[in-house]
DOZA-967509 format. One record per residue (C-alpha): residue number from 1; x, y, z; residue in one letter. Coordinates in steps of 0.001 Angstrom, whole numbers. Example, Ala and Ser with C-alpha at 12.3 -4.5 7.8 and 13.67 -1.06 7.14 Angstrom:
2
{nr:1	x:12300	y:-4500	z:7800	rest:A}
{nr:2	x:13670	y:-1060	z:7140	rest:S}
//
This chain:
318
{nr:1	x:164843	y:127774	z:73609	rest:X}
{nr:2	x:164127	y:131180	z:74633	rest:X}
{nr:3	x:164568	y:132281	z:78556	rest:X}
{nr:4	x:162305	y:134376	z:80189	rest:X}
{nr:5	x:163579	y:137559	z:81910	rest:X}
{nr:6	x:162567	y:136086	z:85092	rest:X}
{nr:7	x:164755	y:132854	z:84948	rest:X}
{nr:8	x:168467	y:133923	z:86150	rest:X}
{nr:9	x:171514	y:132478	z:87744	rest:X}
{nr:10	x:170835	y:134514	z:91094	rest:X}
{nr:11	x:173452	y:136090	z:93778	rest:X}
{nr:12	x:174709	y:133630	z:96719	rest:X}
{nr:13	x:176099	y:135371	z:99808	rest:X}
{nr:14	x:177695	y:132222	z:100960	rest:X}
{nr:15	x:178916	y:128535	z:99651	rest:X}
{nr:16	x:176461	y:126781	z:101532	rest:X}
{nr:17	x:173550	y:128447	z:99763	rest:X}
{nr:18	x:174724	y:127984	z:96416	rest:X}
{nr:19	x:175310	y:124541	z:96991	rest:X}
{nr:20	x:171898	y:124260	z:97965	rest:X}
{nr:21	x:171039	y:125155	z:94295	rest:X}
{nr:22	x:173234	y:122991	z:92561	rest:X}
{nr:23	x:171447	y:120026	z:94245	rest:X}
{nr:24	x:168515	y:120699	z:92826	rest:X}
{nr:25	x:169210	y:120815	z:88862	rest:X}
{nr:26	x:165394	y:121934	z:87580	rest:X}
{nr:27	x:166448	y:125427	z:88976	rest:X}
{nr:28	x:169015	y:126029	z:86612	rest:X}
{nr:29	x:169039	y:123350	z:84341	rest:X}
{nr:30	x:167058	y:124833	z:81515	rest:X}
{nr:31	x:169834	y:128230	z:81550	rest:X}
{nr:32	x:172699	y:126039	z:81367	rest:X}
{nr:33	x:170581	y:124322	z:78157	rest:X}
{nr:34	x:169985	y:128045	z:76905	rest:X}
{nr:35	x:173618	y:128928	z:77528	rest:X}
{nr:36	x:174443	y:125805	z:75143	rest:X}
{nr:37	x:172154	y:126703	z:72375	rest:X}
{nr:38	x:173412	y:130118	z:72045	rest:X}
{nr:39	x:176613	y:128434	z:70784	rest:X}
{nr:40	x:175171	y:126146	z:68979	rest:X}
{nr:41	x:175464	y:123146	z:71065	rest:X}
{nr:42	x:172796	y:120484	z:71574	rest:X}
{nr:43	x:172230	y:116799	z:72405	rest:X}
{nr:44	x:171221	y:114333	z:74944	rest:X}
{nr:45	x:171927	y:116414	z:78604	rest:X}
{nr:46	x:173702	y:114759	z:81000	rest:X}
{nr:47	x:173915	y:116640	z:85085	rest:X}
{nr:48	x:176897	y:115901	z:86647	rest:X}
{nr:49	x:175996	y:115472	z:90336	rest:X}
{nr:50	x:179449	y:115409	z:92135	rest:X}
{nr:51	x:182313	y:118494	z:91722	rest:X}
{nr:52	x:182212	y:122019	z:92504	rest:X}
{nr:53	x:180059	y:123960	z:90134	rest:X}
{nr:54	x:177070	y:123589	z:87533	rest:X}
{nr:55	x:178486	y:120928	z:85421	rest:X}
{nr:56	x:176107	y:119430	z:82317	rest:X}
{nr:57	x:177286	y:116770	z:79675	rest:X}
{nr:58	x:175801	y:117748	z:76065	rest:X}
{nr:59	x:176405	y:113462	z:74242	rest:X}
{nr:60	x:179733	y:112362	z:74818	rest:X}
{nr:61	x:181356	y:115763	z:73421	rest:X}
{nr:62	x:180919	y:118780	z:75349	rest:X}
{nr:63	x:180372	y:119777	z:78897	rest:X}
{nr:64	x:179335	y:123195	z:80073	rest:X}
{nr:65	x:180964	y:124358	z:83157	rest:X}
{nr:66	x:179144	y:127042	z:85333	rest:X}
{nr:67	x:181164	y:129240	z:87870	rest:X}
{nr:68	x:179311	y:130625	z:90815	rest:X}
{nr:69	x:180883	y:134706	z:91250	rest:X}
{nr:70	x:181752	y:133302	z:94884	rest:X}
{nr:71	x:184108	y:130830	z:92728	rest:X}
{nr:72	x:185138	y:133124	z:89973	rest:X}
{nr:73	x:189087	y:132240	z:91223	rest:X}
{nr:74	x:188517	y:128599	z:89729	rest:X}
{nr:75	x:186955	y:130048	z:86294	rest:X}
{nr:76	x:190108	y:131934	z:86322	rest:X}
{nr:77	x:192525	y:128485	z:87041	rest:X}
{nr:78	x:190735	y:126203	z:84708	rest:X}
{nr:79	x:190724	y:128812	z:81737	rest:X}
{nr:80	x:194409	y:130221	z:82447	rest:X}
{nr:81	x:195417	y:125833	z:82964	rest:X}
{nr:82	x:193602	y:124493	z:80135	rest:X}
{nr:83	x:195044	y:127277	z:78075	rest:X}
{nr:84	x:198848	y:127340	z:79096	rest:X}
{nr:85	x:198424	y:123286	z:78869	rest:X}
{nr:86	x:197250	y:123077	z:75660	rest:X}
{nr:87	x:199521	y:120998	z:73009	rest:X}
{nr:88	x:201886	y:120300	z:76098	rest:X}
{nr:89	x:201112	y:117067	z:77833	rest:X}
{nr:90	x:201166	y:113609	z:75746	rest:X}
{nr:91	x:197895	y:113120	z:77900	rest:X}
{nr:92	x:195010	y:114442	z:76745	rest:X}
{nr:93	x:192964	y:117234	z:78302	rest:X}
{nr:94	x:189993	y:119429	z:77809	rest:X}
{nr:95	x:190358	y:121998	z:75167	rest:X}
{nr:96	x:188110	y:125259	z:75487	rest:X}
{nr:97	x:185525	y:125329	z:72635	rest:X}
{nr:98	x:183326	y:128751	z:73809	rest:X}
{nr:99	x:183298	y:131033	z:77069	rest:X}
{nr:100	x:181133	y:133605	z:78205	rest:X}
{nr:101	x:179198	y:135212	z:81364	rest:X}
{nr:102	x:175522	y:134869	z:82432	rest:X}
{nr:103	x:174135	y:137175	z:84867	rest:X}
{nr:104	x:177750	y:137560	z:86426	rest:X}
{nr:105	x:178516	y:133223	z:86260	rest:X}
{nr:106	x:181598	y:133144	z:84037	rest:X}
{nr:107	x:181493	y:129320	z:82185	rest:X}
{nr:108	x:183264	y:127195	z:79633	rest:X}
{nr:109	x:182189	y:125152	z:77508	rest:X}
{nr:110	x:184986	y:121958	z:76716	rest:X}
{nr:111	x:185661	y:118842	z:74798	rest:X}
{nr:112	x:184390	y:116039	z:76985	rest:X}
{nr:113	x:187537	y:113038	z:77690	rest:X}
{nr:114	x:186953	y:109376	z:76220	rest:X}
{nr:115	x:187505	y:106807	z:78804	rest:X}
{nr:116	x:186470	y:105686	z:82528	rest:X}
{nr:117	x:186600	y:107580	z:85562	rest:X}
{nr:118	x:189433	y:106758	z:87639	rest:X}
{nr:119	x:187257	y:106650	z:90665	rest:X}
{nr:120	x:185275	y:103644	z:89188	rest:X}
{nr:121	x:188002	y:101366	z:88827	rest:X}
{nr:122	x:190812	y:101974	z:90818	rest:X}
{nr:123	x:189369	y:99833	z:93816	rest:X}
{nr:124	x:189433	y:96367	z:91497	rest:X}
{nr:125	x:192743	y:97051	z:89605	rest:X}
{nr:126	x:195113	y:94765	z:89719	rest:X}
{nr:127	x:198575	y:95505	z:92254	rest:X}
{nr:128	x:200408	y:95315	z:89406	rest:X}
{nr:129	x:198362	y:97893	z:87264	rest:X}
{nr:130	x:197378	y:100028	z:90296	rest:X}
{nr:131	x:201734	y:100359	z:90191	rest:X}
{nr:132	x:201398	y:100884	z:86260	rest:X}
{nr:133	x:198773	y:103714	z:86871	rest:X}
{nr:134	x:200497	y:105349	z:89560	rest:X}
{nr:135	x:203679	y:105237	z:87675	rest:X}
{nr:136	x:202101	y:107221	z:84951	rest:X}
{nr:137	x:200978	y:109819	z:87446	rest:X}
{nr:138	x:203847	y:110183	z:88484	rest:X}
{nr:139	x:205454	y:111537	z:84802	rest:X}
{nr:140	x:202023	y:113552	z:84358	rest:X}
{nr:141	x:202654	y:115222	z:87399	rest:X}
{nr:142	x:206594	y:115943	z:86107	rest:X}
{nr:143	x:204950	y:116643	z:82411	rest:X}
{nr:144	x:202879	y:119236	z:83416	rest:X}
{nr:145	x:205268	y:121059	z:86433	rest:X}
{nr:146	x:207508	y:121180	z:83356	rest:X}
{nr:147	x:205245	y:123597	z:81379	rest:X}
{nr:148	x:205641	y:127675	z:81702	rest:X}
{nr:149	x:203450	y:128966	z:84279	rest:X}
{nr:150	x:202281	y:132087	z:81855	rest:X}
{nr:151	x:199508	y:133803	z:83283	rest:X}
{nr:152	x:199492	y:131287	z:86255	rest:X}
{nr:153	x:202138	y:132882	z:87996	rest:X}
{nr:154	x:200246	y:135739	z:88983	rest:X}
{nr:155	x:197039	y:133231	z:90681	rest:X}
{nr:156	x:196934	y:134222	z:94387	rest:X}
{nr:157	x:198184	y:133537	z:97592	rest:X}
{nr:158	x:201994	y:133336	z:96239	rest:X}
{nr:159	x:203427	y:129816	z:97119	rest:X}
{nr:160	x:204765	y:131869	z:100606	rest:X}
{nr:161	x:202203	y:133678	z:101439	rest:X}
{nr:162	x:200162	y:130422	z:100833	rest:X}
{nr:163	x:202243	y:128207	z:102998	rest:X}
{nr:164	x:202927	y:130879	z:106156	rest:X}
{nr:165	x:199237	y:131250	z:106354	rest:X}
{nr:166	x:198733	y:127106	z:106254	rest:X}
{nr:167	x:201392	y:127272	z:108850	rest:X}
{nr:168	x:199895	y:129785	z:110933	rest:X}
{nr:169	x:196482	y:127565	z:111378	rest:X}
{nr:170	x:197514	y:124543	z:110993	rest:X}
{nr:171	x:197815	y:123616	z:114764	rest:X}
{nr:172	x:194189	y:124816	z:115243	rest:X}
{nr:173	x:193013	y:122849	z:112147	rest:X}
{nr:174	x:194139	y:119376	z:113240	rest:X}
{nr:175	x:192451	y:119753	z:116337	rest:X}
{nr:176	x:189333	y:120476	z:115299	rest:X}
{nr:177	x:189284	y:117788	z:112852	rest:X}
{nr:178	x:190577	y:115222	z:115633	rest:X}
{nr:179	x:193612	y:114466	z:114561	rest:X}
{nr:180	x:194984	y:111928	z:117612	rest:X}
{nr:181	x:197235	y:113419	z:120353	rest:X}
{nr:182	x:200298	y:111233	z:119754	rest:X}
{nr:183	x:200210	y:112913	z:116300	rest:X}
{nr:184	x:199710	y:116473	z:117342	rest:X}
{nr:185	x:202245	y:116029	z:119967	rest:X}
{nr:186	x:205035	y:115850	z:117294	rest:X}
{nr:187	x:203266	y:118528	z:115070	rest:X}
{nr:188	x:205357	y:122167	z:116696	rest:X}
{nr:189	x:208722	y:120420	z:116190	rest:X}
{nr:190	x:207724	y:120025	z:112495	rest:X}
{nr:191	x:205648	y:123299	z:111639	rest:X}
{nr:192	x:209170	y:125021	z:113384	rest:X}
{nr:193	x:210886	y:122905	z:110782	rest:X}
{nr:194	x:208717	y:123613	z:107517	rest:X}
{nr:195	x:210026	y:126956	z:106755	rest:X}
{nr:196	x:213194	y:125269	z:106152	rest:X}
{nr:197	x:211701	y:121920	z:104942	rest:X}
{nr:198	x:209772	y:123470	z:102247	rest:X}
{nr:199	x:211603	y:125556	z:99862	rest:X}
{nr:200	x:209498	y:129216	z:100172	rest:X}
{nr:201	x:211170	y:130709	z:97009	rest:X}
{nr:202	x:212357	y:127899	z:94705	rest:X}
{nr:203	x:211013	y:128987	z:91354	rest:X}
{nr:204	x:207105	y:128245	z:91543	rest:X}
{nr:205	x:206143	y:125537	z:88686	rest:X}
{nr:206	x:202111	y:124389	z:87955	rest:X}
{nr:207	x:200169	y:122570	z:91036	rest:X}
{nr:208	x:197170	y:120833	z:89555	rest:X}
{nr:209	x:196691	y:120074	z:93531	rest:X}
{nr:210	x:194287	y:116642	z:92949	rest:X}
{nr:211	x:195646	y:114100	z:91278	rest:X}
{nr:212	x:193146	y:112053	z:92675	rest:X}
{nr:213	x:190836	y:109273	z:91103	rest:X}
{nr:214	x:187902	y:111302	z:91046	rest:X}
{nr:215	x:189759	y:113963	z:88402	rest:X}
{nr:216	x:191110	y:111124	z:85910	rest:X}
{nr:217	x:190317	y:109120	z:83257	rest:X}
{nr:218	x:191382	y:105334	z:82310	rest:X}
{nr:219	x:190906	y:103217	z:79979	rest:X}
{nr:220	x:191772	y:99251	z:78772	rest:X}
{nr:221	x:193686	y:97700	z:76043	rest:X}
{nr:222	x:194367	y:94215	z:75949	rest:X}
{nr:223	x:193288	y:93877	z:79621	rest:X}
{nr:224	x:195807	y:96592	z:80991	rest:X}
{nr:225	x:194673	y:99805	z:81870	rest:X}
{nr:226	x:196090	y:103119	z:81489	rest:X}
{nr:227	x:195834	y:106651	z:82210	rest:X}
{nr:228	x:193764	y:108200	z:79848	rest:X}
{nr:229	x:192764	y:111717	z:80586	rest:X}
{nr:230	x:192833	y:114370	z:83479	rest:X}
{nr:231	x:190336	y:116832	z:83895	rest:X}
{nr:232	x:189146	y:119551	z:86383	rest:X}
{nr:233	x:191776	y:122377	z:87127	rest:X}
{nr:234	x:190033	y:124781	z:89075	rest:X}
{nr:235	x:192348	y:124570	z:91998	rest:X}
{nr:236	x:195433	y:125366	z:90426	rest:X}
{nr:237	x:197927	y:127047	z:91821	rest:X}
{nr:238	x:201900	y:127562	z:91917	rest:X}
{nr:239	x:204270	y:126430	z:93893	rest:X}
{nr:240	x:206889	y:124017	z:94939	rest:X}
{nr:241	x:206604	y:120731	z:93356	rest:X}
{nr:242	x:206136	y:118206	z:95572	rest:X}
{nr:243	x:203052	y:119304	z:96878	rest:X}
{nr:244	x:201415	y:117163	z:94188	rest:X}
{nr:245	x:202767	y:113669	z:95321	rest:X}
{nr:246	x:200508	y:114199	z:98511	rest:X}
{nr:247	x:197076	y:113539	z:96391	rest:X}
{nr:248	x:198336	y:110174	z:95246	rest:X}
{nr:249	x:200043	y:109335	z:98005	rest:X}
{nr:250	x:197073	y:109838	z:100610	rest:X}
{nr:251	x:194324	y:108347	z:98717	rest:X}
{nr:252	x:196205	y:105637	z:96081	rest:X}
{nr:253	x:199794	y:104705	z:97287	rest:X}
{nr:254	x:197944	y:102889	z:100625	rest:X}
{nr:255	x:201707	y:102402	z:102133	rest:X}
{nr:256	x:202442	y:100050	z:99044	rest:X}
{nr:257	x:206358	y:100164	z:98634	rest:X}
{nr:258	x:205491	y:99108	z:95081	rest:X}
{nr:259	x:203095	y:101750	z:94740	rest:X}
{nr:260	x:205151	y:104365	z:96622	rest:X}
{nr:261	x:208241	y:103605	z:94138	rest:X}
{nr:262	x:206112	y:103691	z:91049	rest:X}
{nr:263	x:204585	y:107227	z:92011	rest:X}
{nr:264	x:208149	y:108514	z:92981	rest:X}
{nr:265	x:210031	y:106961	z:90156	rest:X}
{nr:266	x:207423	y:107844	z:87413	rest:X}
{nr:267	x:207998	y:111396	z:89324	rest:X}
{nr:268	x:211606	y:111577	z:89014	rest:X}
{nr:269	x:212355	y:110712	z:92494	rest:X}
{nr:270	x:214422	y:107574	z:93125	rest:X}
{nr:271	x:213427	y:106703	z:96584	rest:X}
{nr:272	x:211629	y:108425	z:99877	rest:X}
{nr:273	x:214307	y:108918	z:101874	rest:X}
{nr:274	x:214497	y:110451	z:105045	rest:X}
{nr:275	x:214396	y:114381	z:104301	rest:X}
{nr:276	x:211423	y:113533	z:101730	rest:X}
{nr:277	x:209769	y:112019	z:103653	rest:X}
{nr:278	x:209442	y:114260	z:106633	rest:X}
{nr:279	x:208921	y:117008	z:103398	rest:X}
{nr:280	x:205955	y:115224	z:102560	rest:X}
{nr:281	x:204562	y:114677	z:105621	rest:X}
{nr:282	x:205062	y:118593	z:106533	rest:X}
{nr:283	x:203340	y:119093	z:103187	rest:X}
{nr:284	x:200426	y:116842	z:104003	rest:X}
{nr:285	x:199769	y:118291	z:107003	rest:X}
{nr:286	x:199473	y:121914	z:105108	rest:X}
{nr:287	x:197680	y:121300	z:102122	rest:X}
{nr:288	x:194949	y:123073	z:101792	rest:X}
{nr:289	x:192389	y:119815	z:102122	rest:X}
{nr:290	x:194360	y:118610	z:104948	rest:X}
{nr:291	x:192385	y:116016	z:107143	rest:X}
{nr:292	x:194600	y:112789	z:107935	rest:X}
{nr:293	x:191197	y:111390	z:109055	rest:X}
{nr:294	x:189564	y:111137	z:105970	rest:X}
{nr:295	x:192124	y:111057	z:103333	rest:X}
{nr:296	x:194826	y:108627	z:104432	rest:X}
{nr:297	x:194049	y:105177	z:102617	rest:X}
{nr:298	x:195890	y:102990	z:104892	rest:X}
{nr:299	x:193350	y:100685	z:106854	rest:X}
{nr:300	x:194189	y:101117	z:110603	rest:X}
{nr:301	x:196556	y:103589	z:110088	rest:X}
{nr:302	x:196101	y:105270	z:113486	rest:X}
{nr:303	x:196791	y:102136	z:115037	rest:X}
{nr:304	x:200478	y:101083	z:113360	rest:X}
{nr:305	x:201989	y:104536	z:114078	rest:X}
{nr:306	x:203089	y:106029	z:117501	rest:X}
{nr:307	x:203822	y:109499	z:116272	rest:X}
{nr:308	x:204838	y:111881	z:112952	rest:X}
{nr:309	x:208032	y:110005	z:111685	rest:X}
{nr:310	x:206008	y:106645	z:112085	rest:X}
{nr:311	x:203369	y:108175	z:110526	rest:X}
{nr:312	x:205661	y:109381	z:107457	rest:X}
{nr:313	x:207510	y:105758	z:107252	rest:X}
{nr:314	x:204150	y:103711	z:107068	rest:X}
{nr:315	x:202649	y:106203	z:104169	rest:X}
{nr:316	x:205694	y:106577	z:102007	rest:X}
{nr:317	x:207219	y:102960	z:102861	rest:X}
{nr:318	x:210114	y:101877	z:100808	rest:X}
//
């Protein structure tokens, strides 16, 4: 398939217009099927509708990711991850089979995962196997902060920089998102606090950031399921390590103890005590997707907490 000169990935000044163009796949599906032929790669085409960039299936082998130049920084992440990963983790992950540029769009082309997004059955697990699962995320999580950083140390903002800016807005951020008052009352005494609470220069190890149903794969064997595969690094970055219990913890853990000790224990941790705890919730408060609202999977959590430390208790209950 040949492309004229008049079909190419064009220039966005801004996220929302580009994201206007990935919704509507006939406008750049047939260069991401040029892109794949030029490396020899064919087969039934598949769009990916959710995630962050031009994402097409090629069968059930290969994917071709496309970066926008706005989002060049999570080219960068998943090539430097998927490469410093590689041969590391007992759980498998995308390995890079061809990369390249188009009209200034870096993208990748990867082995596609066997199994079932996490997403799709999480909700009708079992309590017992949602505990198995998280368990297992936990050790990932310890698997992969135990690999070299290599050429991820040098992804910007540094872990400090990173966290004094989160600090900085984070007041302004949980108002605007309408975070209750008997929460924000609490929230000075604990942003004072987080410069202490969160180590600044600790040696930095690998944040995958999203541990998150949507970015991993299960699958069954004799009726017990199992993580299978994680996928999508583009928001890597480095840092201190317990910033990637919060993804688990907001949208799987639902104030389980069962849950909450499988995460930890798989982690490394033996129990949330009280200086975690108030870690986390500082943490949670400054990740970078903070927004209690929408991301805490505790039904009528607003309701069975007065303020922060109730808050903390009821999402990381022992």
């Amino acid at each position: 398939m040949t492309i004229a000169p008049s079909q190419q990935l064009p220039a966005f000044a801004d996220a929302q217009a580009f994201r206007s163009f990935r919704s509507d796949p006939p406008r750049w599906l047939p260069i991401a099927i040029a892109i794949a032929r030029s490396h020899g790669v064919d087969g039934p085409v598949h769009v990916f509708s959710t995630g962050t960039n031009l994402v097409v299936g090629f069968g059930d082998r290969l994917i071709l990711k496309i970066f926008p130049p706005l989002l060049r920084a999570q080219f960068v992440s998943e090539r430097g991850s998927l490469m410093q990963l590689k041969g590391r983790l007992d759980l498998p992950i995308p390995e890079i089979v061809a990369e390249g540029e188009r009209d200034g769009w870096p993208y990748l082309i990867i082995t596609r995962l066997a199994g079932t997004l996490g997403s799709e059955v999480w909700p009708s697990l079992p309590e017992e196997q949602k505990e198995r699962v998280l368990g297992q995320i936990g050790e990932t999580i310890a698997a992969v902060q135990r690999a070299p950083l290599g050429q991820l140390a040098s992804i910007e903002p540094r872990w400090d920089a990173f966290m004094r800016r989160q600090i900085e807005g984070c007041r302004a951020r949980h108002e605007r998102l309408g975070l209750a008052p008997k929460f924000l009352a609490g929230l000075d005494d604990l942003l004072r606090d987080a410069a202490t609470l969160i180590p600044m220069d600790a040696p930095p190890v690998i944040l995958i950031g999203e541990y998150i149903p949507e970015n991993f794969l299960l699958a069954c064997h004799n009726s017990n399921w199992s993580l299978a595969g994680l996928f999508d690094f583009g928001d890597v970055r480095a840092g201190w390590r317990d910033y990637d219990l919060l993804g688990p913890s907001a949208f799987m853990a639902a104030g389980r103890p069962g849950r909450v000790r499988s995460l930890l224990g798989g982690f490394g941790y033996a129990k949330p005590d009280g200086a975690l705890k108030r870690r986390l919730m500082a943490l949670m408060l400054l990740h970078s997707a903070s927004d209690l609202n929408s991301h805490i999977c505790i039904e009528g959590w607003q309701d069975k907490a007065d303020d922060l430390v109730g808050l903390q208790d009821l999402i990381w209950a022992e």
